[in-house]
C-alpha positions as CSV (number, residue, x, y, z in Angstrom):
1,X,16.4,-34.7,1.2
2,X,16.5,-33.5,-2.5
3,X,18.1,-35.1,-5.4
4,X,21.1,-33.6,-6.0
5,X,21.0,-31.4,-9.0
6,X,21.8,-32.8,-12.4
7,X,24.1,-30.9,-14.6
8,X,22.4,-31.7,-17.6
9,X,19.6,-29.1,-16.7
10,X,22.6,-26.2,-16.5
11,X,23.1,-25.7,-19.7
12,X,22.9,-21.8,-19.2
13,X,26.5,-22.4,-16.9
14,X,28.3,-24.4,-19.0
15,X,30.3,-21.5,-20.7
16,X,30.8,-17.8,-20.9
17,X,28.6,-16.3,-18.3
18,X,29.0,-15.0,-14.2
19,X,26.3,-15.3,-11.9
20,X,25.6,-14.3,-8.6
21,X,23.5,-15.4,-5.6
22,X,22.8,-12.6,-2.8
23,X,20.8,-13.5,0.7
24,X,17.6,-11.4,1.6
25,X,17.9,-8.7,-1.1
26,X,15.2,-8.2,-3.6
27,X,15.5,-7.9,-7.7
28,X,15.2,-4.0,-7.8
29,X,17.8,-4.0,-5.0
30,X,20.2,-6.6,-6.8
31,X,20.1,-4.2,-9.9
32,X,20.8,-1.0,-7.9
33,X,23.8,-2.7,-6.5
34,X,25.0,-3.5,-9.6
35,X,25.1,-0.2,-10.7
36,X,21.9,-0.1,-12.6
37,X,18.7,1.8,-12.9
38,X,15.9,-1.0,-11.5
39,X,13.1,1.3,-13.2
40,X,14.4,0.1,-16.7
41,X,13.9,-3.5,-15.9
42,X,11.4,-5.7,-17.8
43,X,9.8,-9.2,-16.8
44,X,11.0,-11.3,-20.0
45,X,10.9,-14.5,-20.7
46,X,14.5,-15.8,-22.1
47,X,13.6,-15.9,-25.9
48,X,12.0,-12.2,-25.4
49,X,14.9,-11.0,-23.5
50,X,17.3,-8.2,-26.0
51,X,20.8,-9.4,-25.5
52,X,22.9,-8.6,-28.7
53,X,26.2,-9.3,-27.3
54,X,27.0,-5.7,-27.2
55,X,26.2,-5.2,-23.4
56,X,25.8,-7.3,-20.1
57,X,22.5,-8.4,-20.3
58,X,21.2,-9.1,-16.6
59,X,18.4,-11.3,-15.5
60,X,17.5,-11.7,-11.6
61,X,14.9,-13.3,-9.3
62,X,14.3,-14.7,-6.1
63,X,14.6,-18.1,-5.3
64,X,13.8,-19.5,-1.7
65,X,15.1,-16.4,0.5
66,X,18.1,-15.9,-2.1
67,X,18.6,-13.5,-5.2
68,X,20.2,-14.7,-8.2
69,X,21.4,-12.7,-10.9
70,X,23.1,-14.3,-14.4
71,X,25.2,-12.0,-16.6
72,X,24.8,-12.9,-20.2
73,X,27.8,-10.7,-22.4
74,X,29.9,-9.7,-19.0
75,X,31.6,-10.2,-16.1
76,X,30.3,-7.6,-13.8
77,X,29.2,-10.1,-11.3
78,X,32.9,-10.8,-10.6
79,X,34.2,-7.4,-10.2
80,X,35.2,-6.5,-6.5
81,X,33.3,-3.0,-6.2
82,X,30.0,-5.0,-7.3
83,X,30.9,-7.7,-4.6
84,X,31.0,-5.4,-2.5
85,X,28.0,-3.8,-2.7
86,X,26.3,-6.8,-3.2
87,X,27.3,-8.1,0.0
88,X,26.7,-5.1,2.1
89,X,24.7,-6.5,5.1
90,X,24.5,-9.7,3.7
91,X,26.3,-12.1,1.9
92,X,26.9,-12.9,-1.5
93,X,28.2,-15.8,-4.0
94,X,29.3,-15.0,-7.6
95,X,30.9,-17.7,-10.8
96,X,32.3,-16.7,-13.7
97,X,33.1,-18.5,-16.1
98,X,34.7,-17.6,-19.7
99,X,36.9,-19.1,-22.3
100,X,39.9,-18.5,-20.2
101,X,39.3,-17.3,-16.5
102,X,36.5,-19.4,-14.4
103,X,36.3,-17.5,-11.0
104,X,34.5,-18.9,-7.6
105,X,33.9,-16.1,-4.9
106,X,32.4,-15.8,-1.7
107,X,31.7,-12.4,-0.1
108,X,30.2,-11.6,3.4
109,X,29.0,-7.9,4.5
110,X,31.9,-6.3,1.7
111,X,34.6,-8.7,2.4
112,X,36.5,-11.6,0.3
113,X,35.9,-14.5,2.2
114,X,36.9,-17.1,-0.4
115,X,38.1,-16.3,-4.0
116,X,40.4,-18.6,-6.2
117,X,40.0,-20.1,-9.6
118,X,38.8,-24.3,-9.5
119,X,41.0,-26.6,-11.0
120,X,43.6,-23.8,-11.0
121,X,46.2,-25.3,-7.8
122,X,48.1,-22.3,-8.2
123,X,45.0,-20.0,-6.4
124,X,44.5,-23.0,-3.8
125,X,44.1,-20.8,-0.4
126,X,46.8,-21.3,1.8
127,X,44.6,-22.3,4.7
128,X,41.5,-24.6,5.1
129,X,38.3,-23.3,3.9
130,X,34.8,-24.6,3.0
131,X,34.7,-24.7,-1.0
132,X,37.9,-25.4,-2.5
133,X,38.0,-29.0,-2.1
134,X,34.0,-29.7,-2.7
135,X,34.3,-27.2,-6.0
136,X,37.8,-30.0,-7.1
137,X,35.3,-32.9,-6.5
138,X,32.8,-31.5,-8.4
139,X,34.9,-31.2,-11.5
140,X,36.8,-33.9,-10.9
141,X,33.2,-36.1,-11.0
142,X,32.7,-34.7,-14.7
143,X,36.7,-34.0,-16.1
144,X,36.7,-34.7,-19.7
145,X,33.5,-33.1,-20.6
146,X,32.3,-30.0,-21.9
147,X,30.2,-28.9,-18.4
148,X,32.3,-26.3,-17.4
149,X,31.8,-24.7,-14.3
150,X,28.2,-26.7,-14.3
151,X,29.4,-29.1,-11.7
152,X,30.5,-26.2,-9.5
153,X,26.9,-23.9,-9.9
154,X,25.1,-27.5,-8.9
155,X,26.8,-27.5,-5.8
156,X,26.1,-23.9,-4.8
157,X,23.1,-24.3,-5.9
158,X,21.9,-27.5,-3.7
159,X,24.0,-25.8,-1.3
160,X,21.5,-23.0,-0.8
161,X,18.6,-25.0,-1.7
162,X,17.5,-23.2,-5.1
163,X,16.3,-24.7,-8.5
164,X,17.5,-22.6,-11.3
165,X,17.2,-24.6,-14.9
166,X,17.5,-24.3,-18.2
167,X,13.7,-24.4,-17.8
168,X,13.4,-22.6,-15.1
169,X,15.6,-19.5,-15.7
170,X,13.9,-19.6,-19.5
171,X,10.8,-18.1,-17.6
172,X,9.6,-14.9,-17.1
173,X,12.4,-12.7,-15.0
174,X,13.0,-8.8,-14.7
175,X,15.8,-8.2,-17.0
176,X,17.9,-5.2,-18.2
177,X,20.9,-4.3,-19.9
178,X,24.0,-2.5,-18.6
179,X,24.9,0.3,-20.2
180,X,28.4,1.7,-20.3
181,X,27.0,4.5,-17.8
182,X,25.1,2.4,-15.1
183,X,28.2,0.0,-14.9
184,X,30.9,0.3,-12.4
185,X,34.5,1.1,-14.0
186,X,35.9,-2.2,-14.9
187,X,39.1,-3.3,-13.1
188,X,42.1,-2.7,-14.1
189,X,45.0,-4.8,-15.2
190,X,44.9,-7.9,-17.9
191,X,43.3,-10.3,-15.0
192,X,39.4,-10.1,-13.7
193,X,41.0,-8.7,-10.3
194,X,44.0,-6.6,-11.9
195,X,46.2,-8.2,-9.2
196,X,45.1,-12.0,-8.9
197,X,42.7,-13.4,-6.3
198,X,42.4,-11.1,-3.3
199,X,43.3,-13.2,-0.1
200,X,40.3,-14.1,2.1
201,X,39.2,-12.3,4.8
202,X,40.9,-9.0,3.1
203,X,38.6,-6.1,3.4
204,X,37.9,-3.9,0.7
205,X,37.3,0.2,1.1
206,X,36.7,2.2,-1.9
């Protein structure tokens, strides 16, 4: 059984970012679900890659039968109409975290299966489900330090049996950048799902 994965290689999740982790799909697909053009992506290493904070700046791969796909500058990742396309046939994790919101989501074939906010007891489903209390572990395990949502990507992460490092996601991944007319319209409302966590097991038509 693999060691479990240490935090200290997730710098990249510690703060202000949203990734997400779709089954069976490829890159190109992973962009075109997200609204973007998969023809403009480039493989980049991280140092090469031209965030300027301006734009959501995505970078994907695949990883042992999964997709991932981190958002630098954005929270696309998190928005219902992208889960939902992400998870068309499949299924689909996303986290986001930022300096105020941190957001865990699971989505299967375009509907919410889980979706609250760690650490947030207010957003605790109402009923028994898989991550809640193994997400309140994890942070628990590292409260009073500046990990972030680390403890919680480490979990998904041994979870679906996927490396994804400082080291590694530094490498050489396509990447592109959103542009306001690729992108999904953003929710509405002053929260990340205009109305608050949608309950589990609610499906989405749009």
């Amino acid at each position: 059984m693999a060691a479990p994965t240490d935090i200290r290689t997730l710098g990249w999740a510690a703060a202000w970012m949203c990734v997400t982790f779709t089954r069976g799909l490829t890159p190109e697909e992973v962009f075109t679900r997200y609204g973007a053009d998969p023809a403009q992506a480039r493989t980049l290493a991280a140092d090469d890659a031209p965030g300027d904070g301006t734009a959501p700046l995505l970078r994907s791969g695949r990883l042992n039968g999964w997709t991932f796909c981190v958002e630098e500058d954005g929270a696309t990742g998190s928005w219902h109409e992208t889960l939902t396309a992400l998870s068309r046939g499949t299924e689909t994790y996303s986290v986001l975290t930022t300096d105020g919101l941190d957001v865990f989501q699971h989505w299967r074939d375009g509907t919410c299966v889980e979706n609250f906010e760690p650490g947030m007891e207010h957003t605790r489903p109402d009923h028994p489900t898989p991550w809640w209390n193994r997400t309140e572990a994890a942070l628990a395990e590292h409260a009073g330090t500046d990990a972030g949502m680390a403890p919680v990507v480490a979990l998904l992460l041994d979870h679906l049996g996927i490396t994804l490092t400082d080291t590694t996601l530094a490498g050489p991944w396509p990447t592109l950048t959103l542009t306001e007319d690729t992108t999904p319209p953003a929710p509405r409302g002053d929260t990340y799902a205009g109305e608050g966590p949608v309950p589990p097991g609610t499906p989405l038509v749009f």
